[in-house]
Every structure is written in structure tokens, then in C-alpha cells.
N, C-alpha and C positions, 0 to 999 in steps of 0.2 A: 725119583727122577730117572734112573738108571732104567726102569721100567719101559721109557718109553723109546729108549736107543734100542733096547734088546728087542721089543714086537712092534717096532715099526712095519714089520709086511705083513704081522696080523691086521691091523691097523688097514691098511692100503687093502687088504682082501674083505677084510669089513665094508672099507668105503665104494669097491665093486659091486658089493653086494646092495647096499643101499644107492646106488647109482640105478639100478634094474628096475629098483622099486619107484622112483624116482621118473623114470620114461615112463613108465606104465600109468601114472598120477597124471591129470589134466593140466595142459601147457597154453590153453586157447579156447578160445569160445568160436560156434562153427554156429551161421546164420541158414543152412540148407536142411531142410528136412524138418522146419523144428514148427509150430501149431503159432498162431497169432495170440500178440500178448494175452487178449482176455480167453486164451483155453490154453494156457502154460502151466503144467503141470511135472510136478517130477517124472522121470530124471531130468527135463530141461529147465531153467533157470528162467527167472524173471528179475533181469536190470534193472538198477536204477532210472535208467534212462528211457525206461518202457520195453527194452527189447526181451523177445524171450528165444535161448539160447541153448544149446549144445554145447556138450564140453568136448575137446580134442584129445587125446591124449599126447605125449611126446613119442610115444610110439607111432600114431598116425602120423606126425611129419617127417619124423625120420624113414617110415615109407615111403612116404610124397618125395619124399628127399632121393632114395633111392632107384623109385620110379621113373620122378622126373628128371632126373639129369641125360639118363639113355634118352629118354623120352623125346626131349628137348632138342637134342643132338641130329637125332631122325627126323625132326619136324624141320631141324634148318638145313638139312640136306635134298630133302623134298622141297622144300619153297616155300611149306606152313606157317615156318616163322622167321622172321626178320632176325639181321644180325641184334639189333638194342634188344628185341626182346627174347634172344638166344642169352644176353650176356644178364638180364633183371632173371629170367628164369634159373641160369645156370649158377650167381651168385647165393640165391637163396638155397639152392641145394647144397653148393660147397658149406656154405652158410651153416647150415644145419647138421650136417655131414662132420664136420667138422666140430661143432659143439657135442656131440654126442660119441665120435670115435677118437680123438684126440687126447681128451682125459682117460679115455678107456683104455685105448693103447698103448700110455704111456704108463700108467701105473702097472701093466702088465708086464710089459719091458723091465720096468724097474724091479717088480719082485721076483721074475725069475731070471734076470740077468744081473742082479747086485746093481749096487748102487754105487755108480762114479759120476765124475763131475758133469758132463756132459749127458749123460743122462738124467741125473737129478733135474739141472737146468731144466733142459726139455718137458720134463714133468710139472716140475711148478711153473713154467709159463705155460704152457696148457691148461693145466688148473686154473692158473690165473684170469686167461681167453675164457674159458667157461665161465668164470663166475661173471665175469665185465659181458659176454654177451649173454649168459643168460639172463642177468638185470636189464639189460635191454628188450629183451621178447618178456617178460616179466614186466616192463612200464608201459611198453604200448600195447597193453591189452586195452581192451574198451575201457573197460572198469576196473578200477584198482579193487582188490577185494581180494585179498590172500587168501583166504578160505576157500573162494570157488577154485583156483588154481595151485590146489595145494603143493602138483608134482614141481613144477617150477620153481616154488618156492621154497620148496624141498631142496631140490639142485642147487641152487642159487648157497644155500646155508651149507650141504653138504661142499663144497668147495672151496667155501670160506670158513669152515671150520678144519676142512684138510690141508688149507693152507697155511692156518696159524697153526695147526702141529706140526705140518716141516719145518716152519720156523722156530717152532722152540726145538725140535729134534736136531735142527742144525747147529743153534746155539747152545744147546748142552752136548752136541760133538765136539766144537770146540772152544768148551771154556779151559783155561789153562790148567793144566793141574788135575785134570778131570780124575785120576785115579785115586786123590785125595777124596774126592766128592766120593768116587763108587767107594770106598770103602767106609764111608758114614751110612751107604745105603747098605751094604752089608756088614754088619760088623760079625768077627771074626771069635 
């Protein structure tokens, strides 16, 4: 148990690592581009529901994401776009912006500026936000079907497996007596 006090920012640089891999893994099915159901062939998908589909990656929204928001901005300063639909465009960039930079940023903070209270916090409620909105873009896909969206469902686990290890990391910081315990883990 001692184990996992001592490499917790191995731990957190692993889960970086598998965060990348994770954006890169398909978040969405994309209806433009793709051949009508009876000539659906791989790479695109064929639905349940008939449709034949493209997959997105989390990479492509987090582009869209960073595209659009400039984008958006320009468009309601010119007259292109209305204030509602300044604020539906601009939510889903922060939207996304946010689910993707938030857990990144904070775990970053966290392993190269130590770990205190207020920064802890911040990290598991971002982790937190991530996994609660990543099951949200994860349920309203068309098709429930975890395989064709592996990367999200990727994320979704990665999040919630890093947040049951702060929570046991936190709890075996502080159980009482904890030096009694390290010392059954090394004994002498």
C-alpha cells in the first residue's frame, strides 16, 4: 500500500499519457462525407438504425472547439450570428475546451508543483467534470455501442479509475498511525 503514496505522479504521468491516446480514439459518429447505407463500407460504419457513419475522433472536436470559439466571436461582431446563437456555439466550445484541458491541466500542476489542498481539490473535481461530462457525450451518441467509440469510453474509465486511486491515495494518507502500516510494508 505504501506503494501507491510513494508513485502517485508516476501514476498521474501514466494517466497523461493514456489521456492522448484517448483524444485520438473516436468520440462521435459524423453524417458528411460518408456513402448511402447499401455502399457502407469500411472504414465507415453501418447502424443499427440504417445509417452509415464516420467516426470523429476527440481530436477533431477539440479542433472544432478551438476553431470555433475565435470563429464565433468574429461572426457575432460582423452580424453573421445572432447573440442565442453566439451563446449555443460558444457553450459547446467552452464545453469541450474544457473537458479536454481541465483534467490535463490540472494533473500537470499537480505533479510539478506538489500536492496541497487546494490544488488536489481542483484536480479531482475536474476529473470529476470529466468523467460526468464525458458520459454525457458518450450517451447521446446515436447508438449506444461502445466499441465503435472506443476513445470516449476510454476517457470516461480513465477518469474513474483515477479517481478511485486519489481516493484510496488519500485514504491511506491519512489512516492514523500510518507509520505502523509503512513499516509491515517494509519490514526491517
Amino acid at each position: 500500500m505504501a506503494w501507491i503514496i510513494q508513485h502517485k505522479n508516476w501514476v498521474r504521468i501514466a494517466v497523461l499519457a493514456l489521456l492522448i491516446i484517448t483524444i485520438l480514439g473516436p468520440w462521435g459518429y459524423a453524417h458528411d462525407g460518408v456513402p448511402p447505407a447499401e455502399w457502407c463500407q469500411p472504414p465507415f460504419l453501418l447502424l443499427e438504425n440504417g445509417n452509415c457513419v464516420g467516426r470523429e475522433s476527440g481530436a477533431f472536436y477539440l479542433l472544432i472547439s478551438i476553431i470555433g470559439f475565435p470563429a464565433g466571436i468574429m461572426q457575432f461582431l460582423s452580424g453573421e450570428l445572432v447573440l442565442s446563437d453566439l451563446g449555443r456555439h460558444s457553450m459547446f466550445a467552452l464545453f469541450f475546451l474544457g473537458l479536454f484541458f481541465l483534467p490535463f491541466i490540472s494533473t500537470l500542476l499537480l505533479v510539478r508543483s506538489g500536492s496541497n489542498m487546494r490544488r488536489r481539490t481542483f484536480y479531482v473535481i475536474a476529473w470529476g467534470l470529466a468523467a460526468a461530462l464525458g458520459l454525457l457525450v458518450a450517451l447521446s451518441a446515436e447508438v449506444f455501442h461502445p466499441a465503435h467509440l472506443w476513445g470516449i469510453w476510454l476517457y470516461i474509465l480513465l477518469a474513474v479509475g483515477l479517481l478511485a486511486f486519489e481516493l484510496l491515495a488519500a485514504l491511506l494518507e491519512n489512516i492514523p498511525y500510518r507509520e505502523a502500516y509503512h513499516d509491515l510494508d517494509h519490514p526491517t
